[in-house]
TORZAKOL-95272 format. One record per atom (N, C-alpha, C, O): x, y, z. Coordinates in nm, 4 decimals, m for minus. Last residue first. Layout:
% residues N
[numar [X, Y, Z]]
...
***
This chain:
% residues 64
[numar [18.8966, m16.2619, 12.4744]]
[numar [18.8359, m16.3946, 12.4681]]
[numar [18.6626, m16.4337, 12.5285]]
[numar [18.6186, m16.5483, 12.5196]]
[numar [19.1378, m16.1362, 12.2844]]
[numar [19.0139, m16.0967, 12.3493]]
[numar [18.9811, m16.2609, 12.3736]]
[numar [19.0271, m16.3559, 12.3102]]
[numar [19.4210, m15.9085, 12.2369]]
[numar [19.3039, m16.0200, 12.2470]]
[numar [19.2258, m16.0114, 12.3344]]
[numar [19.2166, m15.9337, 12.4294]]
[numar [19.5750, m15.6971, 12.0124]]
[numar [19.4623, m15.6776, 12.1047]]
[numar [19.3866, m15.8517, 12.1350]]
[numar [19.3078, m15.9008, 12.0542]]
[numar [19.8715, m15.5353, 11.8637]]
[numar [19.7539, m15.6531, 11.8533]]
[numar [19.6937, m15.6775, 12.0270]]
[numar [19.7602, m15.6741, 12.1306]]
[numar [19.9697, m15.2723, 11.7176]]
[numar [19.8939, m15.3499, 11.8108]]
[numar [19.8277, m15.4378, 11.7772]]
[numar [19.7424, m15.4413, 11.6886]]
[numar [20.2109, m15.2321, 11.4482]]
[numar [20.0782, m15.2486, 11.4788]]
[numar [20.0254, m15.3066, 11.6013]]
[numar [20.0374, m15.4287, 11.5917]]
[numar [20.4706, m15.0274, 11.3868]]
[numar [20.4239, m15.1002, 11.4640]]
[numar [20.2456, m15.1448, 11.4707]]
[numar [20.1678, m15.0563, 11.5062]]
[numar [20.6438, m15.0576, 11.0836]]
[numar [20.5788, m15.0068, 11.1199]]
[numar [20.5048, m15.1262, 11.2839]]
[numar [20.4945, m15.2488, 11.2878]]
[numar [20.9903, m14.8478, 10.9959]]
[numar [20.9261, m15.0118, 11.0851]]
[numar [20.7981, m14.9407, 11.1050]]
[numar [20.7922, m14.8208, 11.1320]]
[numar [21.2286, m14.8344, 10.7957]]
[numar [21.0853, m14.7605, 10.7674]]
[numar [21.0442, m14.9255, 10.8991]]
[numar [21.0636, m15.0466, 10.8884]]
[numar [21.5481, m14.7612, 10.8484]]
[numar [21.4844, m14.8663, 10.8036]]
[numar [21.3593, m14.8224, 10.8229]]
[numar [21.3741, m14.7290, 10.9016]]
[numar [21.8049, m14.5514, 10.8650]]
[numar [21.6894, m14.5048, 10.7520]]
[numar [21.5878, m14.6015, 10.7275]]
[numar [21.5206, m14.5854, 10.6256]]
[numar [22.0629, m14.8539, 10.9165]]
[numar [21.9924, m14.6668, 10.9457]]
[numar [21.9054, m14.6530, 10.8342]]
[numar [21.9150, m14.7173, 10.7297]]
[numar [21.9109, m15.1531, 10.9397]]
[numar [21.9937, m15.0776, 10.8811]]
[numar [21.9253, m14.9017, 10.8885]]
[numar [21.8140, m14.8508, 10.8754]]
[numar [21.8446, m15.5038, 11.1040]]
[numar [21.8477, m15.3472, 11.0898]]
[numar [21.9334, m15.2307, 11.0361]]
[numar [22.0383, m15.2134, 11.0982]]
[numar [21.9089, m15.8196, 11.0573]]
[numar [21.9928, m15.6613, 11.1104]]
[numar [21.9020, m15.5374, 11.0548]]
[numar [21.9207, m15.4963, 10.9402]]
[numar [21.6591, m16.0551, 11.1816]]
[numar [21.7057, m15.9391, 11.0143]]
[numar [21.7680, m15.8715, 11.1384]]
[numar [21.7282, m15.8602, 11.2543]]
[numar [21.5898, m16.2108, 11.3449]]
[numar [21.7207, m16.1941, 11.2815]]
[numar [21.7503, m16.1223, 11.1978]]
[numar [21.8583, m16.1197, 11.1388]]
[numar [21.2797, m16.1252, 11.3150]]
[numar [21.3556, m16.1630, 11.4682]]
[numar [21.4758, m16.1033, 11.4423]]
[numar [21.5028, m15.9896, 11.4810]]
[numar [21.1431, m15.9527, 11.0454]]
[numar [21.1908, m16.1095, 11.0707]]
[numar [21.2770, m16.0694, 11.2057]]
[numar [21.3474, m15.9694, 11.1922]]
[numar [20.8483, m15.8294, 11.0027]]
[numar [21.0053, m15.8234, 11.0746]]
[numar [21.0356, m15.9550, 11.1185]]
[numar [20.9814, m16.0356, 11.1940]]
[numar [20.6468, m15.8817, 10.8127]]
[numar [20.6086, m15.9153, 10.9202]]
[numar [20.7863, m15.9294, 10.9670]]
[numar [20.8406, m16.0398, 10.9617]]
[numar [20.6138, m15.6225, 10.5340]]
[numar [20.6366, m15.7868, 10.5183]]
[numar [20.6651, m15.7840, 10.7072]]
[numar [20.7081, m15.6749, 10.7446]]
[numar [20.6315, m15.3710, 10.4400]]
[numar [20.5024, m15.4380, 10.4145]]
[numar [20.5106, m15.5817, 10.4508]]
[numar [20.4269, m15.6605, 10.4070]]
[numar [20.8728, m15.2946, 10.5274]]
[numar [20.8289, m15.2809, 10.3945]]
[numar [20.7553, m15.3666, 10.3404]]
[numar [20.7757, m15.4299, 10.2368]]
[numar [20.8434, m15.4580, 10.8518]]
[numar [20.9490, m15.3468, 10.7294]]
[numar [20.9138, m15.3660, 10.6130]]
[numar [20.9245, m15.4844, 10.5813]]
[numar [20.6516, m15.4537, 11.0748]]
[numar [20.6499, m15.4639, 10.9644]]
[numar [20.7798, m15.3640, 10.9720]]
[numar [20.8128, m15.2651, 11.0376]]
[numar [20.5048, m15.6438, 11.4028]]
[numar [20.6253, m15.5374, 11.3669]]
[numar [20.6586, m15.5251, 11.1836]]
[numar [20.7097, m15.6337, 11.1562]]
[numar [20.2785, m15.6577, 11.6169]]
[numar [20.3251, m15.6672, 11.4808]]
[numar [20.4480, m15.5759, 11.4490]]
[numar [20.4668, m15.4569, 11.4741]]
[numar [20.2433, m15.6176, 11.9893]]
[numar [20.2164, m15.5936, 11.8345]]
[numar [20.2898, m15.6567, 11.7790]]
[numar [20.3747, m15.7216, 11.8401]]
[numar [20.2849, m15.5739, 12.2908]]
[numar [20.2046, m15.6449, 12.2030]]
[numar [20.1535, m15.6459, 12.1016]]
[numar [20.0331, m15.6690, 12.0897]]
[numar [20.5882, m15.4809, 12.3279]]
[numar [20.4510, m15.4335, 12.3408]]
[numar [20.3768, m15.5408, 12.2260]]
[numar [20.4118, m15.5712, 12.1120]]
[numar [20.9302, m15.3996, 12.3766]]
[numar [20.8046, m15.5011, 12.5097]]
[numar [20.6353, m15.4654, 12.4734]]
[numar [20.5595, m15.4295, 12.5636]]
[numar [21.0720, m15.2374, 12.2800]]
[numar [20.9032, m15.1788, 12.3112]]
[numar [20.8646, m15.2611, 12.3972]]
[numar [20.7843, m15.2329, 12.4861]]
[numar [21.2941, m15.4031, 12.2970]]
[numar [21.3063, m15.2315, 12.3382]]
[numar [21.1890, m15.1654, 12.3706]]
[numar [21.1772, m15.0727, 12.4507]]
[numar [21.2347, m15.6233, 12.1600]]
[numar [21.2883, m15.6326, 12.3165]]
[numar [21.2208, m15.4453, 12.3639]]
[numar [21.1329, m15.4013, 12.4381]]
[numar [21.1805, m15.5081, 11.8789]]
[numar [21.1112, m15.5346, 12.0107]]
[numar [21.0978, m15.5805, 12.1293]]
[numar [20.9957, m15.5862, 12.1979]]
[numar [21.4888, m15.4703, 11.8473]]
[numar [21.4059, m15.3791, 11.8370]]
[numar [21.2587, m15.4233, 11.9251]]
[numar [21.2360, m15.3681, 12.0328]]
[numar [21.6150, m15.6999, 11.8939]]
[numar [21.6367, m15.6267, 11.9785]]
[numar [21.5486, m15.4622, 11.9659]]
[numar [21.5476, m15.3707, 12.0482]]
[numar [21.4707, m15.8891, 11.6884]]
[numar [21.4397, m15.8923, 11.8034]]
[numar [21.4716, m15.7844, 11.8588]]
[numar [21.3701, m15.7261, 11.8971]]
[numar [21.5974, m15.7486, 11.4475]]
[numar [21.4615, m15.6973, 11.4709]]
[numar [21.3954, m15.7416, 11.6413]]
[numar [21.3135, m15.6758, 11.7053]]
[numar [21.9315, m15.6164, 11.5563]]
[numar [21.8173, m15.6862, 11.4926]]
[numar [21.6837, m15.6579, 11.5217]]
[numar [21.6469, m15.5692, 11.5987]]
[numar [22.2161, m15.3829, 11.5238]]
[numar [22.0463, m15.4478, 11.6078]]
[numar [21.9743, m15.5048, 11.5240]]
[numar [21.9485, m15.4513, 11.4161]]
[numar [22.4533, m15.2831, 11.4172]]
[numar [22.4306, m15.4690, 11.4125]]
[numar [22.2633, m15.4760, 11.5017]]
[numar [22.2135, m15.5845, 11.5318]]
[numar [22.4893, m15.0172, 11.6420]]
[numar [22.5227, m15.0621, 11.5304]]
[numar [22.4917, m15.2888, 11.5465]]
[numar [22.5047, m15.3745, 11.6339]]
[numar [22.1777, m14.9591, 11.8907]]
[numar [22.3298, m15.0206, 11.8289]]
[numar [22.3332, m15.0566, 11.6762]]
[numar [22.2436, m15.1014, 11.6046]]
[numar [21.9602, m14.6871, 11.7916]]
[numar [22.0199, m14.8505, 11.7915]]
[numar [22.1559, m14.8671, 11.7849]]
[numar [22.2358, m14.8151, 11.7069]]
[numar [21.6855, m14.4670, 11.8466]]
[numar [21.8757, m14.4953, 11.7856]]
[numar [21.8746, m14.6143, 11.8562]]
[numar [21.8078, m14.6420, 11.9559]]
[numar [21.3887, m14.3821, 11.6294]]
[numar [21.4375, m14.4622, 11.7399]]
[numar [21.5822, m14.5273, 11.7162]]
[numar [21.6129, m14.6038, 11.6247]]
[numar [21.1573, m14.1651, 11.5527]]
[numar [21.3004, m14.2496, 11.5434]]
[numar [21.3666, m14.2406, 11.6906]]
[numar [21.3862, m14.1676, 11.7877]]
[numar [20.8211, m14.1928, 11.4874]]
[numar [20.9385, m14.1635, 11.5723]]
[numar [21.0751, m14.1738, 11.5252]]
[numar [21.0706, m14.2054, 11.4063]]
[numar [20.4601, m14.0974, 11.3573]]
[numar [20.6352, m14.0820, 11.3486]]
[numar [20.7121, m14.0476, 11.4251]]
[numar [20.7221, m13.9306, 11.4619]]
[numar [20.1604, m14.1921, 11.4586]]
[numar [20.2676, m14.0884, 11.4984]]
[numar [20.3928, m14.1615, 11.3737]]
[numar [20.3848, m14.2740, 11.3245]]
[numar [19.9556, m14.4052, 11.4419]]
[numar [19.9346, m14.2851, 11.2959]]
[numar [20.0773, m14.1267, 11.3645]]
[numar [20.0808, m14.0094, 11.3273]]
[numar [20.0563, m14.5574, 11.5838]]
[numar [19.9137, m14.5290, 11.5942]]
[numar [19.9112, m14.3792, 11.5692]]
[numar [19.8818, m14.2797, 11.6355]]
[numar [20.3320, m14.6202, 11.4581]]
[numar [20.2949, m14.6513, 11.5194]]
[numar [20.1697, m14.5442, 11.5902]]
[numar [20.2130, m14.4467, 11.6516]]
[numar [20.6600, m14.5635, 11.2530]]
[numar [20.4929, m14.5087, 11.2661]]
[numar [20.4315, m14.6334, 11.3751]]
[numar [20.4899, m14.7416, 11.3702]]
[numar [20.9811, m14.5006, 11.3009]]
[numar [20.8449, m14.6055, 11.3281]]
[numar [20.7573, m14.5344, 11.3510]]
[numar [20.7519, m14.4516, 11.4420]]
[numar [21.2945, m14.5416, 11.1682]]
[numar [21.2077, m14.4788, 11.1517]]
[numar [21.0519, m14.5690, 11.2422]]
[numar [21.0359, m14.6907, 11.2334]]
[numar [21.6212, m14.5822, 11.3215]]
[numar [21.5257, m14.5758, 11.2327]]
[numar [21.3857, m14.5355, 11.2565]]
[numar [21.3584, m14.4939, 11.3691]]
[numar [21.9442, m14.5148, 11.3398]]
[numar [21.8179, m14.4230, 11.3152]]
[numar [21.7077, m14.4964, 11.2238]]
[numar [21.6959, m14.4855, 11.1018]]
[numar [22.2440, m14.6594, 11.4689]]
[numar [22.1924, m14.6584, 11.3544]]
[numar [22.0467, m14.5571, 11.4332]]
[numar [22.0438, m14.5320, 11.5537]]
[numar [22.5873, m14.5945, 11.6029]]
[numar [22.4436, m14.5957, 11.6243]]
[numar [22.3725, m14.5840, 11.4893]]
[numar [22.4215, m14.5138, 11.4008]]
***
């Protein structure tokens, strides 16, 4: 199991993962309508995830 890290509306969590999770399977896991950042750059789907990774979640909101 890997540990990583996620701020999301100004909290700190960690959240355990299979060893090898990618960034999809990280937002499979929220199902939530946001942004997903690792170190300031927009989580790539296929990036693996590594213990101690900093994710930040941002909501996104539409409107019409």
């Amino acid at each position: 199991m890997i540990k990583v890290e996620i701020s999301m509306r100004g909290e700190l969590y960690t959240q355990e993962l299979k060893e090898g999770a990618t960034g999809r399977d990280l937002k499979n896991k929220f199902n939530l309508p946001a942004l997903y950042y690792l170190g300031g750059r927009q989580l790539d789907s296929e990036l693996r995830l590594k213990d101690g990774d900093k994710i930040e979640i941002v909501f996104v909101f539409g409107g019409g």
